[in-house]
N, C-alpha and C positions, 0 to 999 in steps of 0.2 A: 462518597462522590459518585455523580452518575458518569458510566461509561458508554460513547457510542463508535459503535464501527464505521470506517466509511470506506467503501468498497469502490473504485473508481472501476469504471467496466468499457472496454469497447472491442464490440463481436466477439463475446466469449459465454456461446449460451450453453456451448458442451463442455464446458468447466467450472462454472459460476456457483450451479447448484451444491458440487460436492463444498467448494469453499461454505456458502451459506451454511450448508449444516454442520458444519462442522462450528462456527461461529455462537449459530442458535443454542447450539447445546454448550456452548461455555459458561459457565456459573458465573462470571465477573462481566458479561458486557449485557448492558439494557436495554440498546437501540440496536438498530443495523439500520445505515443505508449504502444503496446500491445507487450510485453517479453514472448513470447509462451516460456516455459518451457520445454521442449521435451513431450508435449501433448499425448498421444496416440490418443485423439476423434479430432474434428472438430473444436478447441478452434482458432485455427490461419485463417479456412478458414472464420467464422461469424466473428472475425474482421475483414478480410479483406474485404468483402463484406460491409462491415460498414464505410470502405474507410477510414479511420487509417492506420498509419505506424504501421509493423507487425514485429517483428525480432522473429525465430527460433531459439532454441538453440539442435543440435542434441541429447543432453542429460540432462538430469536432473542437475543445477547448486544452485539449492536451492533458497530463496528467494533472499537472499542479492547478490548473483550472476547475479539474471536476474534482479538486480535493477539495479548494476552494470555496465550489458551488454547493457541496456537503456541508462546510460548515457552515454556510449563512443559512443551512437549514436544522442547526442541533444547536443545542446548547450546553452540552453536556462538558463538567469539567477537566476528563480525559479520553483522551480523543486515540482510538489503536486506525492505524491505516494499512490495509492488507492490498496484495493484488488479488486479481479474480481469476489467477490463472495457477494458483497453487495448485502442488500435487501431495498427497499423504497430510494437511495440513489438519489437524488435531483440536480439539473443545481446548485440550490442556496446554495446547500450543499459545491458542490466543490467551487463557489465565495466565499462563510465563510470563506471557508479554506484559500485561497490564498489571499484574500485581504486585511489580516492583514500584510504581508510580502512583498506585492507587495508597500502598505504605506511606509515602510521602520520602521515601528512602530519592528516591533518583528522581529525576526531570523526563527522561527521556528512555524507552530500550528503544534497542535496533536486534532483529531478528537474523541471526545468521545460519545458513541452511550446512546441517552437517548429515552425513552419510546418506543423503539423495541420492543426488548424481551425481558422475564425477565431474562433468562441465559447469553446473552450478557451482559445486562445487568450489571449485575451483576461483571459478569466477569473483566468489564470495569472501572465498580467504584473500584474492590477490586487490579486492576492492570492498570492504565491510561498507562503505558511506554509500554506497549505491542500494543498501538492502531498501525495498518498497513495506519492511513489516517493522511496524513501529508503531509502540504507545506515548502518548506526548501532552503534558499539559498542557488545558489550552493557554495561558498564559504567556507561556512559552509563545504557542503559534504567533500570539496575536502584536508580538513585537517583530517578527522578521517582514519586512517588506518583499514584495517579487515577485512570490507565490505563485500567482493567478499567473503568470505569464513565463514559469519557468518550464511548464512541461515537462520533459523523462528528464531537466533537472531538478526535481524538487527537493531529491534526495539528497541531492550535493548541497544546495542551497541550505538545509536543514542542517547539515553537519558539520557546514561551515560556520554559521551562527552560533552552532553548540560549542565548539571549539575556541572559537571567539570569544565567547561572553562566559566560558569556561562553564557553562551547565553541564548537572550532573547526568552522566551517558552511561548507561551499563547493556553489555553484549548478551544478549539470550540464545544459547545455542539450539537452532529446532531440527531434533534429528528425525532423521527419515522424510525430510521437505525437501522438493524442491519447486520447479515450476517450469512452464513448457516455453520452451526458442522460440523467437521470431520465425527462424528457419522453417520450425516445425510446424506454425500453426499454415503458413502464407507461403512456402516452400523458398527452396533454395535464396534465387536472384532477388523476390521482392524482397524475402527477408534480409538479407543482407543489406539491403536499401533501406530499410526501415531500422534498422540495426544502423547503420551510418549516421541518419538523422537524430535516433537517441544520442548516440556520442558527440555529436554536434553540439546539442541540446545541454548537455552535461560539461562541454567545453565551454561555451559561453556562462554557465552558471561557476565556473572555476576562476573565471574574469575578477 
């Protein structure tokens, strides 16, 4: 089965690259694409120079949008969804993820970040359905509706379907990941603001 990554991206041109290579050099994924988000920096032009498939979106579509807007462009039968803002993330990282599904053993992993940081961390043991790193058949995908319009809930929205329709879900633990705050990229107050809006986003997908 072919596997492709899809990398959802917006203004993240000084983190992107290390994700990318680390992906390129995974033995288990075929494709890569990069869902530039309507970026305002250089996020589309450092994957392209990375020689990945790049799709544009002229405006902001939220996550579940540009995850979306990835898949009407692959076809591939297992599909891994990373974010672009990983840190320490690994060739072997992204095989964990995808070789449980590529077996035919599971439907679904979810990426849990262990011995990063302590706030991922943390984060991560106190909310697993939130992780953004996840291999998934597309199958699976192509039955949940909402997708396109769920944004930083996409996660919830995926976990609750799993749960639901009882698909096979297994945890991959990826130590030494983690991935950079809202706080940190956008500073304190924006972040915090855009940090609200996620949770927002994630409550109404709880609906």
């Amino acid at each position: 089965m072919k596997v492709t990554a899809l990398i959802p991206a917006y203004n993240e041109e000084d983190r992107i690259g290390s994700v990318l290579e680390a992906v390129k050099n995974s033995c288990m994924v075929d494709e890569i694409i990069v869902v530039d988000d309507g970026s305002r920096d250089k996020t589309a032009e450092v994957a392209e120079k990375m020689g990945v498939k790049v799709i544009i979106n002229d405006k902001n579509m939220g996550k579940g949008g540009a995850l979306c807007k990835g898949l009407e462009n692959c076809q591939s039968e297992v599909i891994l969804f990373l974010d672009a803002d990983l840190c320490g993330f690994k060739p072997q990282d992204a095989d964990r993820l995808v070789q449980p599904v590529l077996s035919g053993e599971w439907d679904m992993t979810v990426g849990i970040f262990t011995n990063g940081r302590l706030a991922t961390d943390i984060a991560q043991k106190m909310a697993p359905f939130l992780s953004g790193q996840r291999a998934i058949k597309r199958h699976v995908l192509r039955q949940i509706s909402g997708l396109e319009i769920s944004r930083y809930g996409v996660e919830v929205a995926l976990t609750r379907y799993v749960k639901k329709n009882k698909i096979r879900l297994k945890e991959v633990h990826l130590e030494d990941v983690s991935h950079i705050m809202k706080e940190e990229k956008l500073g304190l107050i924006r972040g915090f603001s855009e940090r609200l809006k996620m949770y927002w986003d994630i409550v109404k997908a709880l609906k």
